[in-house]
MDTraj code that builds the backbone (N, CA, C; nanometers):
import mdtraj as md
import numpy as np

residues = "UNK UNK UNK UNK UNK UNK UNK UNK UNK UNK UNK UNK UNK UNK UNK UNK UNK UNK UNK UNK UNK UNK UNK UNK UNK UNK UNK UNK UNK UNK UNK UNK UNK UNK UNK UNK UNK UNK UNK UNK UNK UNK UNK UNK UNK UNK UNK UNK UNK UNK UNK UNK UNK UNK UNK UNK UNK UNK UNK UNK UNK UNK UNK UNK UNK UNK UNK UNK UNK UNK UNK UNK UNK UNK UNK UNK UNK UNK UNK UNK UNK UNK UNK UNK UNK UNK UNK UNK UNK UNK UNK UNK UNK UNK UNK UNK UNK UNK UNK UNK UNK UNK UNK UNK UNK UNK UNK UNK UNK UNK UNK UNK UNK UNK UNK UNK UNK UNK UNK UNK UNK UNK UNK UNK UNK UNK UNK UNK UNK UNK UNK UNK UNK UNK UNK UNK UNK UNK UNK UNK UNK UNK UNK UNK UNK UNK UNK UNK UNK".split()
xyz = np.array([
    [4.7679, 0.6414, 1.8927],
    [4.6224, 0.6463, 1.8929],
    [4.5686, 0.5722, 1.7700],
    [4.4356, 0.4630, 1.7602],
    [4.4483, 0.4087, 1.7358],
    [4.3249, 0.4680, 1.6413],
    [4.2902, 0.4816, 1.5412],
    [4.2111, 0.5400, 1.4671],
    [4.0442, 0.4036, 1.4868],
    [3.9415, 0.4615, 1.4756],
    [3.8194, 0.4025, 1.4781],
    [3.7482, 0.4177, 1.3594],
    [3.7524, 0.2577, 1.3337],
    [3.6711, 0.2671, 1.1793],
    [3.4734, 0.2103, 1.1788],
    [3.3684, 0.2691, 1.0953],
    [3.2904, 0.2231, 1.1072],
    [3.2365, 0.1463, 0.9827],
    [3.2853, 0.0379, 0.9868],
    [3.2258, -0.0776, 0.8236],
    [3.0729, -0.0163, 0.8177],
    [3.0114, -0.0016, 0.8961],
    [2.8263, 0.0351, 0.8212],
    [2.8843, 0.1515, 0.7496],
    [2.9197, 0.2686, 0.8083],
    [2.9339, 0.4271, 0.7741],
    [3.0007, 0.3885, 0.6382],
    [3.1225, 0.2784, 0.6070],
    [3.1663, 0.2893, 0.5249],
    [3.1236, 0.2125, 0.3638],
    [3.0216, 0.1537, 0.3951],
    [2.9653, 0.0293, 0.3286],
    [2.8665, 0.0965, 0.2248],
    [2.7723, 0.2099, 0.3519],
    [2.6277, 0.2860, 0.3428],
    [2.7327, 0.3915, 0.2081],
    [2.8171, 0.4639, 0.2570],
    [2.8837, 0.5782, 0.1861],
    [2.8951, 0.5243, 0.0633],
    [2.9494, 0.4003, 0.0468],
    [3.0159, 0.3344, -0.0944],
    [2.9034, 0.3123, -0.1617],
    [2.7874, 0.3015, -0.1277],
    [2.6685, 0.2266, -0.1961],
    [2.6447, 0.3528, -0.2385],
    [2.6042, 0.5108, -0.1880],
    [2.5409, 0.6023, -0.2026],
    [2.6273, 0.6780, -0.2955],
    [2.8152, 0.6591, -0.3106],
    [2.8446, 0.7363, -0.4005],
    [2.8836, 0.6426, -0.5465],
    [2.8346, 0.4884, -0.5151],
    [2.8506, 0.4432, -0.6787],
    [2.6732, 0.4329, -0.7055],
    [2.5604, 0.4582, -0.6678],
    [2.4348, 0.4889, -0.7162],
    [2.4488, 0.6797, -0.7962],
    [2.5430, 0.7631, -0.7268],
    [2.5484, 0.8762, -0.7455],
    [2.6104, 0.8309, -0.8752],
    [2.7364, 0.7759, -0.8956],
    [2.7902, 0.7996, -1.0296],
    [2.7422, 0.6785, -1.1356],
    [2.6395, 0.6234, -1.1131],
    [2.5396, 0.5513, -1.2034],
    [2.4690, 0.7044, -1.2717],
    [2.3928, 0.7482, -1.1533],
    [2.3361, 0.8736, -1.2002],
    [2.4255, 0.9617, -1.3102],
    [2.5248, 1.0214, -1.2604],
    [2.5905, 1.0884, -1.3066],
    [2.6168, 1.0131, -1.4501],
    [2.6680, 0.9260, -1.4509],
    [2.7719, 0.8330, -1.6037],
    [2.5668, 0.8223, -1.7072],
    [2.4879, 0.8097, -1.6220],
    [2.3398, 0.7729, -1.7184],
    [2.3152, 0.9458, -1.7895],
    [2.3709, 1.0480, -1.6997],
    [2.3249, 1.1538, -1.7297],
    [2.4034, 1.2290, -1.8410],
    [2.5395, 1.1529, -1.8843],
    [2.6056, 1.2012, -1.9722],
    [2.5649, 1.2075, -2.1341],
    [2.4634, 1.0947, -2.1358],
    [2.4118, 1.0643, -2.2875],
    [2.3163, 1.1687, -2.3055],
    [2.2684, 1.2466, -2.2057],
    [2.1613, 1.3638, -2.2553],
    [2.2088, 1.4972, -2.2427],
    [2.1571, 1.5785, -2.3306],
    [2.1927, 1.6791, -2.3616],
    [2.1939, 1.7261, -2.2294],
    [2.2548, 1.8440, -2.1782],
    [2.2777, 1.9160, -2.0537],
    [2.2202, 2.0569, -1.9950],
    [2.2445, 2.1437, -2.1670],
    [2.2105, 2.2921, -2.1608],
    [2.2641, 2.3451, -2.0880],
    [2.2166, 2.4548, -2.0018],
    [2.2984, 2.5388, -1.9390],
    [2.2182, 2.5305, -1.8441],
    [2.3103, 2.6628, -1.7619],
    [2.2307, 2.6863, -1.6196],
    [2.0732, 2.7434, -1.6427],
    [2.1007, 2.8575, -1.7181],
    [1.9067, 2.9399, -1.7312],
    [1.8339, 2.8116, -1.8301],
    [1.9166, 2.7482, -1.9077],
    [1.8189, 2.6691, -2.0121],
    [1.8512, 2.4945, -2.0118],
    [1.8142, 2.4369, -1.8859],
    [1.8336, 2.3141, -1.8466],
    [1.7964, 2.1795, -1.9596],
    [1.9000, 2.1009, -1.9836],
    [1.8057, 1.9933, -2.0797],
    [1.7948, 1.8884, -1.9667],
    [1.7473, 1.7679, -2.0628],
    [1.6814, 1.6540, -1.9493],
    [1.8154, 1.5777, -1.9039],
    [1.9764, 1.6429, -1.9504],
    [1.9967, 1.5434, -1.8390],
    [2.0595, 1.6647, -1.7482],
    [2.0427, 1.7695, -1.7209],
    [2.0801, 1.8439, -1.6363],
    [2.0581, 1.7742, -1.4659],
    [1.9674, 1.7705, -1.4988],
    [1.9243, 1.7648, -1.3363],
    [1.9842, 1.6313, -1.2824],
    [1.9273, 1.5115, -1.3188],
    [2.0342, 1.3623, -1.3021],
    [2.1858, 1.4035, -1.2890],
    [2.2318, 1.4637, -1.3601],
    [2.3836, 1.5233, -1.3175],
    [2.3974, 1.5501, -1.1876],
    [2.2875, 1.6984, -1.2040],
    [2.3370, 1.7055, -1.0317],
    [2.2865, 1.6637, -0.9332],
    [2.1788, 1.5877, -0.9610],
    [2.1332, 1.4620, -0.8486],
    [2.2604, 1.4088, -0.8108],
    [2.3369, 1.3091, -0.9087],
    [2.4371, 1.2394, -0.9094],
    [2.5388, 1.2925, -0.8293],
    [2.5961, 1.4109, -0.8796],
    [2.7187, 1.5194, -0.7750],
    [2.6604, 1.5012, -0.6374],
    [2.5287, 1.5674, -0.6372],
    [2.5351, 1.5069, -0.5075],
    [2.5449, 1.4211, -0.4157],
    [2.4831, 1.3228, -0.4731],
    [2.4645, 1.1995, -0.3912],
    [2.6204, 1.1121, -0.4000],
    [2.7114, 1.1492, -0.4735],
    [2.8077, 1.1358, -0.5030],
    [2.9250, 1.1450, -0.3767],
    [2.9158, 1.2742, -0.3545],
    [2.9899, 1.3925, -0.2977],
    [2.9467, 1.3786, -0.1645],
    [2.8047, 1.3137, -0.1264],
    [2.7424, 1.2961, 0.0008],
    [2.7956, 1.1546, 0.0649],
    [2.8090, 1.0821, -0.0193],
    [2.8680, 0.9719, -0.0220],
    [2.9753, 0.8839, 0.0112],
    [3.0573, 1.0206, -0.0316],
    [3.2068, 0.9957, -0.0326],
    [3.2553, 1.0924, 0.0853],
    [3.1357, 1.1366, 0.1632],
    [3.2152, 1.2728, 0.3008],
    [3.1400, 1.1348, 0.3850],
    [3.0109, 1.0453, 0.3522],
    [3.0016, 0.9209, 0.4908],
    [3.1267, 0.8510, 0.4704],
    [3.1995, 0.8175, 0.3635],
    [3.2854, 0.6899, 0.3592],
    [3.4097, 0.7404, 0.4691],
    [3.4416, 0.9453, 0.4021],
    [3.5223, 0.9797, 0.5198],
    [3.4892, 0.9354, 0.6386],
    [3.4211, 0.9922, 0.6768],
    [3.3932, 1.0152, 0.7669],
    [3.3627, 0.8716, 0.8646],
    [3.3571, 0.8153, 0.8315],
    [3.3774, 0.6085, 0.8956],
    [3.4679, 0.5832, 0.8645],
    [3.5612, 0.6302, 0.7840],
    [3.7520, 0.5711, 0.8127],
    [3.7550, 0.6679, 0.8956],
    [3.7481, 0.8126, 0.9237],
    [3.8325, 0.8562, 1.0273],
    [3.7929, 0.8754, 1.2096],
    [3.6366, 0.8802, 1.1790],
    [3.5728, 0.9192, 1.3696],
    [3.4618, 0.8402, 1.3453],
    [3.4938, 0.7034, 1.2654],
    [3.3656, 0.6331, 1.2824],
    [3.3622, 0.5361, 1.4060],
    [3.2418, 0.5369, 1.4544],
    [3.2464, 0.4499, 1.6042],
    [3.2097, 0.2777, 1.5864],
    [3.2948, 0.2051, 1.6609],
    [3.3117, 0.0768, 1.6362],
    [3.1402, 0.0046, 1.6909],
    [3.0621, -0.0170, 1.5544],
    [2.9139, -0.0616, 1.5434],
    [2.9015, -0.1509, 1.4711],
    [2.8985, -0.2873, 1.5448],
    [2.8735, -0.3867, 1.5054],
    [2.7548, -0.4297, 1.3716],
    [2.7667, -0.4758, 1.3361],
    [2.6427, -0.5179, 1.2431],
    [2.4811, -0.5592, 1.3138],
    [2.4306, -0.5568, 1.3109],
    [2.2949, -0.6248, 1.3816],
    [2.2511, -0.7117, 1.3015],
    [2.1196, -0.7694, 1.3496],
    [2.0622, -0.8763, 1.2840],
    [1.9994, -0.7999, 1.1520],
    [2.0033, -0.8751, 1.0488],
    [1.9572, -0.7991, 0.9173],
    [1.7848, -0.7978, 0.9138],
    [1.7536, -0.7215, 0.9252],
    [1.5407, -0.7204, 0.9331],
    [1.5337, -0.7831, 0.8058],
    [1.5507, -0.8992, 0.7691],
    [1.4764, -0.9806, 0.6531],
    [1.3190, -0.9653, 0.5611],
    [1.2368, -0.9613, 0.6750],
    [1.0850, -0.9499, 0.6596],
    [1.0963, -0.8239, 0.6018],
    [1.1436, -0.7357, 0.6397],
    [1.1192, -0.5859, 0.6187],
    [1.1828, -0.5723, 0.4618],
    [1.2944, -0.6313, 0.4285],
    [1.3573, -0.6233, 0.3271],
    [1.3024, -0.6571, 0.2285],
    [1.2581, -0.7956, 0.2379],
    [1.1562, -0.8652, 0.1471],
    [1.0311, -0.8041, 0.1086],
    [0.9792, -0.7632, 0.2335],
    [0.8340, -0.7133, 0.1922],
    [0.8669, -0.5641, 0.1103],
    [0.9513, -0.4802, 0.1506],
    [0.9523, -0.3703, 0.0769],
    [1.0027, -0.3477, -0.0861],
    [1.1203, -0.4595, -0.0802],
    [1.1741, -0.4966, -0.2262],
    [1.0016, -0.5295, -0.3159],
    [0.9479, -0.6495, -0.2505],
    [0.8055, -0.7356, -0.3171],
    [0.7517, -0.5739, -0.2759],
    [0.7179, -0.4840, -0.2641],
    [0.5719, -0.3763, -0.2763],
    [0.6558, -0.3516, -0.4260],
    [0.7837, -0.2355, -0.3944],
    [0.8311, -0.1518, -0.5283],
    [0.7934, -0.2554, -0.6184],
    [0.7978, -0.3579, -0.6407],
    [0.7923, -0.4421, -0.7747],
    [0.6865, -0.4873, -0.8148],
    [0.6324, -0.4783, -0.7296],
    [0.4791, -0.5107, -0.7024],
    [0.4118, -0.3595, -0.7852],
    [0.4184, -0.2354, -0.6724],
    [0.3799, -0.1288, -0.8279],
    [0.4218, -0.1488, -0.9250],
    [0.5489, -0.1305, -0.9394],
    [0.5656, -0.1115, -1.0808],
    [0.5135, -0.2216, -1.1670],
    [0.5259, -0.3467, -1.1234],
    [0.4676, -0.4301, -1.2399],
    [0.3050, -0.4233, -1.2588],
    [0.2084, -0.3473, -1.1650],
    [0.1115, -0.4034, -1.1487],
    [0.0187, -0.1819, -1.1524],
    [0.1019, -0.1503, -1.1672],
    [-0.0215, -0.0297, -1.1647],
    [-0.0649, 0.0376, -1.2779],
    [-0.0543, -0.0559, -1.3809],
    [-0.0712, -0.0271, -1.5666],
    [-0.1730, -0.0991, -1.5438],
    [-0.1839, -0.2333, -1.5142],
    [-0.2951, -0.2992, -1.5132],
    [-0.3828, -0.3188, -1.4436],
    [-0.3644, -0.3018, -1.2848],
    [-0.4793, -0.3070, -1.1588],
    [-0.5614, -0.1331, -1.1358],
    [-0.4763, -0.0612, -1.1974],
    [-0.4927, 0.1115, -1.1825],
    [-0.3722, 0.1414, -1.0207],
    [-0.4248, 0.2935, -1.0456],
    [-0.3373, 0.3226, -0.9277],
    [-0.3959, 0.3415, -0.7862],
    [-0.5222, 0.3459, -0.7707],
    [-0.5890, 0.3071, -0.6424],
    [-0.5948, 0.1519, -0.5853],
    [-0.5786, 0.0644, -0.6687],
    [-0.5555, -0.0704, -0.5533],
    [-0.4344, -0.1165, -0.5784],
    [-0.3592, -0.0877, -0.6567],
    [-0.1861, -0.1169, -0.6563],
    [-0.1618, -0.0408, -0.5542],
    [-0.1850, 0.1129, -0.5261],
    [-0.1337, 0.1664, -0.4041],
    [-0.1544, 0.1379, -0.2764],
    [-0.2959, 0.0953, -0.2436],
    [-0.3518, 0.0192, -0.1606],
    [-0.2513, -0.0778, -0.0913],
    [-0.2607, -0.2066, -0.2140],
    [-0.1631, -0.2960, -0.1299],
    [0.0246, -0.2695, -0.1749],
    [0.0065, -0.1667, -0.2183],
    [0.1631, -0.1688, -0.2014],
    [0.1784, -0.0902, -0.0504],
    [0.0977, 0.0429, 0.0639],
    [0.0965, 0.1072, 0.1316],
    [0.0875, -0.0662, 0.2449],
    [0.0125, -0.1364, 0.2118],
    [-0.0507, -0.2457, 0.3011],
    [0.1499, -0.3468, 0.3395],
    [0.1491, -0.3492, 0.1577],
    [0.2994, -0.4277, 0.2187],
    [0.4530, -0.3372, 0.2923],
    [0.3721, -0.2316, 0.2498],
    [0.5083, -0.1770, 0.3256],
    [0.4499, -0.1713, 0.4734],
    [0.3825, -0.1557, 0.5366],
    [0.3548, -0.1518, 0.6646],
    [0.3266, -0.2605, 0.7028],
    [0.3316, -0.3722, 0.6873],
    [0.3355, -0.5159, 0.7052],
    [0.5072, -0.5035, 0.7208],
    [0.6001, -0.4854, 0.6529],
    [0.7363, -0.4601, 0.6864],
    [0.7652, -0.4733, 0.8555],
    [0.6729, -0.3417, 0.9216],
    [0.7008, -0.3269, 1.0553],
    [0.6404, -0.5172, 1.1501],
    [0.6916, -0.5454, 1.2680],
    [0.6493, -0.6145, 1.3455],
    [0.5547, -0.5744, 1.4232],
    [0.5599, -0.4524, 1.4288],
    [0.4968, -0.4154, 1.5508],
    [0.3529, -0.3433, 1.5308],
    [0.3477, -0.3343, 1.3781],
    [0.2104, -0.2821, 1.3446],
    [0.0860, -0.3370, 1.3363],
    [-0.0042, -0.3266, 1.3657],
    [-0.1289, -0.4056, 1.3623],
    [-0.2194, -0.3965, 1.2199],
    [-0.3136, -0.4949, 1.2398],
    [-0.3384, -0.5109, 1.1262],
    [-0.4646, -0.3922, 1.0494],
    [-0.5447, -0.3465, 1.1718],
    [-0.6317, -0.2282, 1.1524],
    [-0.5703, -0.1099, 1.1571],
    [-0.4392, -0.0541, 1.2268],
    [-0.3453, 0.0457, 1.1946],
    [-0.3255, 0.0383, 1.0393],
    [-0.2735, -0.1246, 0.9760],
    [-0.1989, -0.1270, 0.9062],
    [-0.3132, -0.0526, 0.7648],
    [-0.4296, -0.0860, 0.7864],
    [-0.5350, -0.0509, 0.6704],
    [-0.5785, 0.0885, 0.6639],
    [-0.5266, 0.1727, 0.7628],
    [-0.5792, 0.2933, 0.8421],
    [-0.4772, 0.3612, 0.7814],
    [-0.3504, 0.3518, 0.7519],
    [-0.2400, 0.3954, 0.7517],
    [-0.2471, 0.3517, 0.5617],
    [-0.2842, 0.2869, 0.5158],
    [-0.2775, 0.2619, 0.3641],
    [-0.3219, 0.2914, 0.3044],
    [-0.4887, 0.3025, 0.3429],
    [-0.5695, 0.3832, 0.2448],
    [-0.5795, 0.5237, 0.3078],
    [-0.5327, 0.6051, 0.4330],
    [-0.4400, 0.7480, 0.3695],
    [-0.3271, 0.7917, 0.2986],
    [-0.2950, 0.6898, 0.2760],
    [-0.1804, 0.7026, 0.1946],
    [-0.2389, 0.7164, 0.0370],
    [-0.3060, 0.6112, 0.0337],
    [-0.3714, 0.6144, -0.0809],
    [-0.4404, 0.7207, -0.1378],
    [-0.5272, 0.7383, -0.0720],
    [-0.5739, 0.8776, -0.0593],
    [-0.5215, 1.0189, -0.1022],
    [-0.4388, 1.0066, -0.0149],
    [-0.3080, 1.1530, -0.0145],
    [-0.2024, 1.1186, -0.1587],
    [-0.1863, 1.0026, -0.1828],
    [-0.0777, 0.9775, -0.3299],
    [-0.2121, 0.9905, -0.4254],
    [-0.3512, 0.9750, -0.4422],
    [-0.4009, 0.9876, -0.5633],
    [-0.4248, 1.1707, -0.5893],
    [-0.4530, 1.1961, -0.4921],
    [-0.4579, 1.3611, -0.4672],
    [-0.3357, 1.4066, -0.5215],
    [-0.2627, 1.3817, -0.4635],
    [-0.1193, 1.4185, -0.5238],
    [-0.0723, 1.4299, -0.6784],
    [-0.0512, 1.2776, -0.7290],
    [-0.0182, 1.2612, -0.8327],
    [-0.1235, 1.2646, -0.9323],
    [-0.2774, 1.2035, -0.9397],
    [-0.3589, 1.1910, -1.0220],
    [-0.4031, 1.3318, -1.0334],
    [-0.4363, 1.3831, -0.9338],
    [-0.5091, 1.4961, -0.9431],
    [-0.4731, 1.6526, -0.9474],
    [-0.3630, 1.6350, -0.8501],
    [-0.2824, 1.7217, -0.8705],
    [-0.2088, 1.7743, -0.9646],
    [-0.1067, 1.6690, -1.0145],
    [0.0116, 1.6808, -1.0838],
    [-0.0636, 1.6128, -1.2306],
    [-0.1839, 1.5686, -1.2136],
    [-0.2110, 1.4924, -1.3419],
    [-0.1845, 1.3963, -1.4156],
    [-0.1025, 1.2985, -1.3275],
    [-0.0590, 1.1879, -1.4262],
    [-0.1341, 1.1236, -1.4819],
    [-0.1148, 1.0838, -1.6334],
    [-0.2525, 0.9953, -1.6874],
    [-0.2359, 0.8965, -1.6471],
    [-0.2429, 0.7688, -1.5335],
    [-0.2541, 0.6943, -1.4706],
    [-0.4396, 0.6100, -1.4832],
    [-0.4235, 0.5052, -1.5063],
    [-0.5882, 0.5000, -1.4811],
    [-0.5652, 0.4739, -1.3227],
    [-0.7218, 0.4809, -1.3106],
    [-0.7354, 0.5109, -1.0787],
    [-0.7836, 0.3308, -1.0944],
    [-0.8443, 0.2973, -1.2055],
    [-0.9492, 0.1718, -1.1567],
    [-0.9097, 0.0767, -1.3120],
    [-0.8281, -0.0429, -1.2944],
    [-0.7924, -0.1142, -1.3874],
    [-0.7555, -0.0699, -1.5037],
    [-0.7822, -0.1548, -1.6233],
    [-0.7355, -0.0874, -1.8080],
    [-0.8069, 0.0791, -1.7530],
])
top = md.Topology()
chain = top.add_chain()
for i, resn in enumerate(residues, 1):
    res = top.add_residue(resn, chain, resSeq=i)
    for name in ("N", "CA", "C"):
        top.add_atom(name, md.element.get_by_symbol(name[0]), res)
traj = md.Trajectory(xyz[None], top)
């Protein structure tokens, strides 16, 4: 019997348990504390274990009952546009504020899809927008400016 391997299952696993032990190896330089009295790198630790440990049961698990799944065509557009939003906030929501960086970062990620339209796509961004300034500005308080410097 001829064992079935799956290269995605095993590719996806490898990526997810060397991001885990990035985490983990970044989390060693900070103090740890204990269980009742956590320091800041407690938690990155066990982010890391996990994603680690999650990682390494996909890689099993595609050497041993993984099903033979070809590669598909790689969604390019989608890749691009979502890589260009993240970089796009981050470089840009110190200086534009966080209501129109979010705007068109919500705008480029749904531009990603083919199949979305372009009045969905504005419908769908500024609730987002909406719901992330509520969230983080208001909620949680980040000092963020909402509207440029």
């Amino acid at each position: 019997m001829q064992r079935r391997r799956s290269l995605p299952d095993v590719l996806a696993g490898g990526i997810f348990a060397l991001i885990g032990g990035v985490f983990v190896a970044g989390s060693l330089g900070y103090d740890r504390g204990t269980l009742l009295r956590m320091g800041p790198g407690y938690f990155p630790l066990l982010v890391g274990v996990i994603v680690t440990v999650l990682g390494l049961a996909v890689v099993v698990k595609g050497l041993i009952a993984g099903e033979r799944i070809p590669f598909e065509k790689v969604p390019w557009r989608a890749v691009v546009l979502i890589v260009l939003a993240v970089a796009f906030f981050g470089f840009f929501v110190r200086r534009l504020g966080f209501v129109p960086t979010s705007m068109v970062t919500a705008l480029l990620t749904a531009f990603a899809s083919e199949r979305v339209r372009p009045l969905t796509a504005i419908a769908v961004a500024a609730g987002l927008t909406v719901a992330a300034t509520l969230i983080f500005v208001v909620g949680l308080q980040l000092r963020i400016p909402l509207w440029g410097w």
